[in-house]
C-alpha positions as CSV (number, residue, x, y, z in Angstrom):
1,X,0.0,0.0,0.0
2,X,1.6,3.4,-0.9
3,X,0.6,6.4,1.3
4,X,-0.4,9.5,-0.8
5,X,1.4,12.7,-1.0
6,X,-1.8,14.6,0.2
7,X,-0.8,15.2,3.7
8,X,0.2,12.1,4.6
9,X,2.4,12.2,7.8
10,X,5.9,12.0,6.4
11,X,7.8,13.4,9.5
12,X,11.7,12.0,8.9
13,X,12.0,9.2,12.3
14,X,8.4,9.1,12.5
15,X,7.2,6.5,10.7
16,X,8.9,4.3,7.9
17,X,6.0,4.8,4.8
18,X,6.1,4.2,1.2
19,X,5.3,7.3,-0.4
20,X,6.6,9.3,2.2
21,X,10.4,10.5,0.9
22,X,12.6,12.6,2.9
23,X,11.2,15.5,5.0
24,X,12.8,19.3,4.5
25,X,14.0,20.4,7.7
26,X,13.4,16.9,9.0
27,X,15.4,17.9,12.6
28,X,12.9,20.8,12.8
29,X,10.1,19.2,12.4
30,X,11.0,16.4,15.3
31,X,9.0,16.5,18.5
32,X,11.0,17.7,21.4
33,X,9.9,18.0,24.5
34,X,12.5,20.3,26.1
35,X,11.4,22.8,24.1
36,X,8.5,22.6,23.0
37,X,5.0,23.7,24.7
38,X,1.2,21.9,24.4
39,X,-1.7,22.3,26.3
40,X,-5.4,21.9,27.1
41,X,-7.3,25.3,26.8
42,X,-11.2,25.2,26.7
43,X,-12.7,23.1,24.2
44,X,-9.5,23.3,23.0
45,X,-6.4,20.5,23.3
46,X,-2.9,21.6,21.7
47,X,0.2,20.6,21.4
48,X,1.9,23.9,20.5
49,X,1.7,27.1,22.1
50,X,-1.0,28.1,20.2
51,X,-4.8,27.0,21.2
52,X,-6.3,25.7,18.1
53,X,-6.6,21.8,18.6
54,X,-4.1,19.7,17.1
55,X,-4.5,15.9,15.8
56,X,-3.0,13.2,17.1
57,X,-2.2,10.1,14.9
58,X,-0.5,6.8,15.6
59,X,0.7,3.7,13.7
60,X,-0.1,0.4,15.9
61,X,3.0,-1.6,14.1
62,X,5.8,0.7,15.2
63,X,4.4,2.9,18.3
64,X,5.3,6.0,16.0
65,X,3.1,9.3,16.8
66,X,3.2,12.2,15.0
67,X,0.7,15.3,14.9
68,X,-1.6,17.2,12.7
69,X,-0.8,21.1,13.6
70,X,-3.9,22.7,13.3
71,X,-5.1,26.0,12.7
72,X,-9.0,25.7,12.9
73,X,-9.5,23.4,10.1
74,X,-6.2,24.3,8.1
75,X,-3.6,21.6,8.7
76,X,-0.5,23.9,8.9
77,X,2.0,21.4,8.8
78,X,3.2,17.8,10.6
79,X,5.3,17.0,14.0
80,X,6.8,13.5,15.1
81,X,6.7,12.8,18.5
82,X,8.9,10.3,20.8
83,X,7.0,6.8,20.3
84,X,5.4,4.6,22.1
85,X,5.5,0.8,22.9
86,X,3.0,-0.5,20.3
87,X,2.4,-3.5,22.8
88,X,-0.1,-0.3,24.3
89,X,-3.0,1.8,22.8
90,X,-3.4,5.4,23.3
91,X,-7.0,5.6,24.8
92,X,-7.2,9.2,25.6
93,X,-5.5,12.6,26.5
94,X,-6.2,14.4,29.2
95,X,-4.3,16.8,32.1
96,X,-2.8,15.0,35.0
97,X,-0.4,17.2,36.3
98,X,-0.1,20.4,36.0
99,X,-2.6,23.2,34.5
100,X,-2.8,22.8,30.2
101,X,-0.7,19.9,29.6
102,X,-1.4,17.7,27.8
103,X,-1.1,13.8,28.4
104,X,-1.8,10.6,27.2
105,X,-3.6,7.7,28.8
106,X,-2.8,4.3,27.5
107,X,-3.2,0.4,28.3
108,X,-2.3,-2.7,26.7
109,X,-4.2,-5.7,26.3
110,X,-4.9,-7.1,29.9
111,X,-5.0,-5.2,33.8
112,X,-1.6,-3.7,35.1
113,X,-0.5,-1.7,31.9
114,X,-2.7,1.2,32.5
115,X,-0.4,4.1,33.1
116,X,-0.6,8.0,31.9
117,X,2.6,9.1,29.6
118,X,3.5,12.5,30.9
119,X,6.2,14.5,28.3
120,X,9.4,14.8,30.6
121,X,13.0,15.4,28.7
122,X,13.1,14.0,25.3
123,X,10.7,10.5,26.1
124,X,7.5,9.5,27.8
125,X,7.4,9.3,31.0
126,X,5.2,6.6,32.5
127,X,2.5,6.7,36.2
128,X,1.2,3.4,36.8
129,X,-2.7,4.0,36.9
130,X,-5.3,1.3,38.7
131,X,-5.8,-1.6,36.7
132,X,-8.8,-2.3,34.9
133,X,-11.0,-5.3,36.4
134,X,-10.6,-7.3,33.9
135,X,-9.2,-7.4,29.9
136,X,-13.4,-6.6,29.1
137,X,-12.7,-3.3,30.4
138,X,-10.9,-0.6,28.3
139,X,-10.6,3.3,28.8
140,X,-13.5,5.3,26.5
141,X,-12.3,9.1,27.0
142,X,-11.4,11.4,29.4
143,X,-13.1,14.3,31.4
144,X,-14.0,16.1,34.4
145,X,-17.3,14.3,35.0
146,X,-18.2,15.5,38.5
147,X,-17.2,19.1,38.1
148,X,-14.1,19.3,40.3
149,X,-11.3,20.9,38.3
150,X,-9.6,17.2,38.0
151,X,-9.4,15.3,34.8
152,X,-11.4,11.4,35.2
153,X,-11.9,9.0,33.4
154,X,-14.5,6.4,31.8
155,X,-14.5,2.9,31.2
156,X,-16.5,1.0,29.1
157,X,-17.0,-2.9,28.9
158,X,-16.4,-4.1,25.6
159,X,-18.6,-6.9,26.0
160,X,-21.1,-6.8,28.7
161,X,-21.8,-3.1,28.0
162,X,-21.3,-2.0,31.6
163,X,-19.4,1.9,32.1
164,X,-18.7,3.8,34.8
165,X,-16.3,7.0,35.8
166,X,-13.3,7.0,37.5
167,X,-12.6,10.2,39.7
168,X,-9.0,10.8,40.1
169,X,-6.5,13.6,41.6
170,X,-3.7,13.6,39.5
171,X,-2.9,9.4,38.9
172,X,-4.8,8.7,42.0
173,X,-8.0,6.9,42.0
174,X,-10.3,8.8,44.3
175,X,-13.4,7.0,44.2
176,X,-15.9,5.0,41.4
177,X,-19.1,5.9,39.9
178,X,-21.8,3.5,39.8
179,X,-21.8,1.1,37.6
180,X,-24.6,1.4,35.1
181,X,-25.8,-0.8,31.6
182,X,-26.3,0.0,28.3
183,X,-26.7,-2.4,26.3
184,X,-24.4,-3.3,23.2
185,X,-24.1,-2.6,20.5
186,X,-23.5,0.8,21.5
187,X,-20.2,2.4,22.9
188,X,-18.5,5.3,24.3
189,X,-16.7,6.8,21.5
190,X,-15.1,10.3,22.9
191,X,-16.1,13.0,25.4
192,X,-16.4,16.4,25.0
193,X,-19.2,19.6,27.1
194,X,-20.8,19.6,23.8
195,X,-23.8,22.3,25.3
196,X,-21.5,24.3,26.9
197,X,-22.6,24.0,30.3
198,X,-19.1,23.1,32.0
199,X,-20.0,19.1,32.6
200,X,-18.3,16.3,30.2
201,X,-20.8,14.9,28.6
202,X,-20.9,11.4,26.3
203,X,-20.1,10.8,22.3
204,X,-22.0,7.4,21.8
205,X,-22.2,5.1,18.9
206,X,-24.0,1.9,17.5
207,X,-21.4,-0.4,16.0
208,X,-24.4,-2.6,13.4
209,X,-25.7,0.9,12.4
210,X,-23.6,4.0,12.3
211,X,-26.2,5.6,14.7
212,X,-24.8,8.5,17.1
213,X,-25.6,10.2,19.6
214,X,-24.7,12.6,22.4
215,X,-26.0,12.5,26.1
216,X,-25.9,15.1,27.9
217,X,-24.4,14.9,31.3
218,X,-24.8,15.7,35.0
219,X,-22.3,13.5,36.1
220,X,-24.2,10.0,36.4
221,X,-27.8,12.0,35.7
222,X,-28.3,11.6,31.9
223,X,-30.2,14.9,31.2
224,X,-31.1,14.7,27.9
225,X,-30.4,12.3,24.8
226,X,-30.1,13.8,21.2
227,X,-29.5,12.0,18.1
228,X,-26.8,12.8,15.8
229,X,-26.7,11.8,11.9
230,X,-25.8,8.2,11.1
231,X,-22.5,7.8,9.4
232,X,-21.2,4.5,7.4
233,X,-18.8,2.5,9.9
234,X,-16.2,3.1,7.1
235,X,-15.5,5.9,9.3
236,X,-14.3,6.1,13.3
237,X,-14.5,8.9,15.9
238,X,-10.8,10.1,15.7
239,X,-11.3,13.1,18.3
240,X,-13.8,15.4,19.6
241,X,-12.1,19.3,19.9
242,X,-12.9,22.3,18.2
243,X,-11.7,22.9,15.6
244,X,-13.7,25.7,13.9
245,X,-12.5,28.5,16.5
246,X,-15.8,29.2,17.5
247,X,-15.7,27.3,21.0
248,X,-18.2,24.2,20.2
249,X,-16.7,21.3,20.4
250,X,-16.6,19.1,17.1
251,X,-15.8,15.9,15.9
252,X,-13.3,14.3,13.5
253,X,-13.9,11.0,11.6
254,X,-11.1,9.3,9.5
255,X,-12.0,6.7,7.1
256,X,-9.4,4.7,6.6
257,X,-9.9,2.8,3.5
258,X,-10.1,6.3,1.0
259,X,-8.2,8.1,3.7
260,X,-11.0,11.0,4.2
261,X,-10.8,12.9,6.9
262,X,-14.0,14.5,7.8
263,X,-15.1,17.0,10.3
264,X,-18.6,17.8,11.7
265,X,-18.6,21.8,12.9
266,X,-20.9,21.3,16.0
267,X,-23.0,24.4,17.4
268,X,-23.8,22.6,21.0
269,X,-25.4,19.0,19.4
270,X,-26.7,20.5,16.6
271,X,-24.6,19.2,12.8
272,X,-23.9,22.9,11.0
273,X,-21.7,21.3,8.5
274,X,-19.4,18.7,7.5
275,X,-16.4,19.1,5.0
276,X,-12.9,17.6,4.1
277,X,-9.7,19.1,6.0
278,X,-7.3,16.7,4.3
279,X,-6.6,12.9,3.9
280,X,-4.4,10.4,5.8
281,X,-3.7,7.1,3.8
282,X,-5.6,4.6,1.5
283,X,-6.4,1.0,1.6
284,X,-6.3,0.8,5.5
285,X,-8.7,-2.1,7.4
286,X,-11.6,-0.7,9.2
287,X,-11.2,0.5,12.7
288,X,-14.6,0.9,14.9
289,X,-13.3,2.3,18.2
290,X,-10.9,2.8,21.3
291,X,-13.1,-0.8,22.2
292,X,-10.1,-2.4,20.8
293,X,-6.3,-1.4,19.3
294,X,-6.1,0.1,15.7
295,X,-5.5,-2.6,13.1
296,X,-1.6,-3.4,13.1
297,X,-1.3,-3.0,9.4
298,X,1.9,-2.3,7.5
299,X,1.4,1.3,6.5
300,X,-1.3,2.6,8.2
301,X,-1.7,5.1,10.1
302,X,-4.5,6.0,12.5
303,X,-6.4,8.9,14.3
304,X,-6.0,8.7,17.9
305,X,-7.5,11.9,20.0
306,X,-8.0,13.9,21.7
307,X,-11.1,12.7,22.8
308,X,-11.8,15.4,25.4
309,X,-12.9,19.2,25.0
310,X,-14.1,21.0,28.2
311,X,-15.9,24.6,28.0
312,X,-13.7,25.8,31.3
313,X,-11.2,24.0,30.2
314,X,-7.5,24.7,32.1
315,X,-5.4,27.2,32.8
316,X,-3.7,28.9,30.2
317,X,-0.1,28.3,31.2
318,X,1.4,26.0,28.3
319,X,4.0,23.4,29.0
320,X,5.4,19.8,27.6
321,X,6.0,17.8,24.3
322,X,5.5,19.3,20.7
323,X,6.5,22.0,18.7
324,X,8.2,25.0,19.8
325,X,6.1,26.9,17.2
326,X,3.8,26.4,14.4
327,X,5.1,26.2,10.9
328,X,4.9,30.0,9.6
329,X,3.5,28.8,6.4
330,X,1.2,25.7,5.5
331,X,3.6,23.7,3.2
332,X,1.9,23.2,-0.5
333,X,0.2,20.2,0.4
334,X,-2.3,21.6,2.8
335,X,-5.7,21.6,2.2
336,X,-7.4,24.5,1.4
337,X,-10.7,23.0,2.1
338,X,-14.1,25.4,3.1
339,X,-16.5,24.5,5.1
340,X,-19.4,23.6,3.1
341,X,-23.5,24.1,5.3
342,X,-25.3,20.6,4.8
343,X,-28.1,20.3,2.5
């Protein structure tokens, strides 16, 4: 499979693709965390000094990450970042730490490989989190789900449909939710405070159908349920920012078999639009959800978060892995796609 020349992520250490050819500037472009600066910000999760929502993409074969810098829905360029094993999946990002950074939450196969990956010095740095019950269990998204300033998190069985949240301060898990059923096929696909209220509320989807929708969240209290369009299961939840500048949260899908990659401008739960802001690869096997790993194919490259968008959001203070600062110009690749109103 040869990746096109459309925007494909072809970041020199990144990832070894055919199609890809040497990077200008390649040692620019690297990741480094010593000087570079990312952050959570609103509805907004970077990983630049600048608040417009980046894209986070990952290739299950080698562990390689690289990035999507973003500027609304302009892809400005393309930024490798250290690697990680690709024994674990990155489940979600979220902040941890320390105000507006921005980490990543990831887990292997069975219980004891949870852990949060913090950016320290030029690697990963890895906290041990509270293992899963079982392998059923995987982490959906990220979010502060009982309102108290702290990022959480919510699991999801895979195959009795069972979810609850985690509350946590910093690594530490405070205390569980109760544990509710929905029934599958259904799952928790992102997160996001898509009606601006300041509470996380829940991206679902139907894995025989396509069929989406958002509930809206008062911590456990489901306040109200509203149905989004259906979309063909050719495409995935890849994260749920904004990415329109306008301070809704919205959502990205990747198809990986054409290599579209879509977005749906949000205004609260309500679908203004949905365009093209640029393609990732071709020929890729069908990926449904966080549920399980992407597909380990040779090649292929996949959307991984964030999955998390909070109207308060964190503090402004910027710190950790990425770029030090966003390419001045888009190179000639970049899409120059509009957004286009739905008819």
């Amino acid at each position: 499979m040869r990746m096109p020349g459309l925007l494909s992520l072809c970041v020199a250490g990144l990832l070894s693709l055919g199609g890809c050819g040497p990077a200008p500037d390649a040692e620019e472009a690297k990741g480094s965390v010593e000087t570079g600066r990312q952050g959570i910000l609103g509805p907004y999760v970077s990983f630049d000094p600048n608040p417009p929502s980046d894209l986070l993409w990952r290739s299950q074969v080698s562990g390689g990450l690289g990035l999507w810098l973003m500027n609304g829905p302009t892809i400005l360029g393309s930024l490798g970042l250290p690697p990680i094993s690709p024994s674990l999946t990155v489940q979600a990002t979220a902040d941890f730490n320390m105000p507006s950074q921005t980490d990543l939450v990831v887990h292997g196969a069975g219980p004891g490989s949870e852990a949060v990956m913090f950016p320290i010095s030029s690697a990963w740095s890895p906290a041990p989190l509270t293992p899963r019950p079982s392998s059923d269990w995987y982490v959906a998204a990220s979010g502060d789900f009982n309102s108290d300033g702290r990022a959480d998190l919510v699991l999801h069985n895979r195959v009795n449909g069972a979810w609850h949240y985690r509350y946590m301060n910093g690594t530490t898990l405070l205390s569980l939710s109760p544990t509710v059923v929905r029934p599958l096929p259904w799952h928790i696909v992102g997160a996001a405070d898509f009606n601006l209220d300041g509470r996380t509320d829940l991206l679902w989807r139907e894995r025989n159908t396509g069929r989406n929708e958002v509930w809206l969240m008062n911590n456990m209290a489901t306040l109200s349920i509203v149905t989004l369009p259906t979309l063909s299961l050719a495409y995935y939840v890849g994260a749920t920012a904004d990415y329109t500048l306008d301070g809704n949260p919205d959502i990205v899908w990747h198809n990986p078999s054409t290599g579209n990659v879509m977005l749906w401008q949000l205004a609260g739960t309500s679908l203004i639009s949905a365009f093209t802001i640029g393609t990732q690869g071709t020929g890729c096997p069908v990926w449904f959800s966080q549920s399980t790993p992407p597909p380990p194919a040779a090649g292929c490259i996949y959307l991984v978060g964030p999955r998390w968008a909070e109207r308060h959001g964190a503090a402004a203070n910027l710190a950790g892995l990425g770029a030090a600062t966003r390419p001045p110009t888009p190179p000639p690749s970049t899409s120059t796609a509009k957004p286009t109103p739905l008819r």
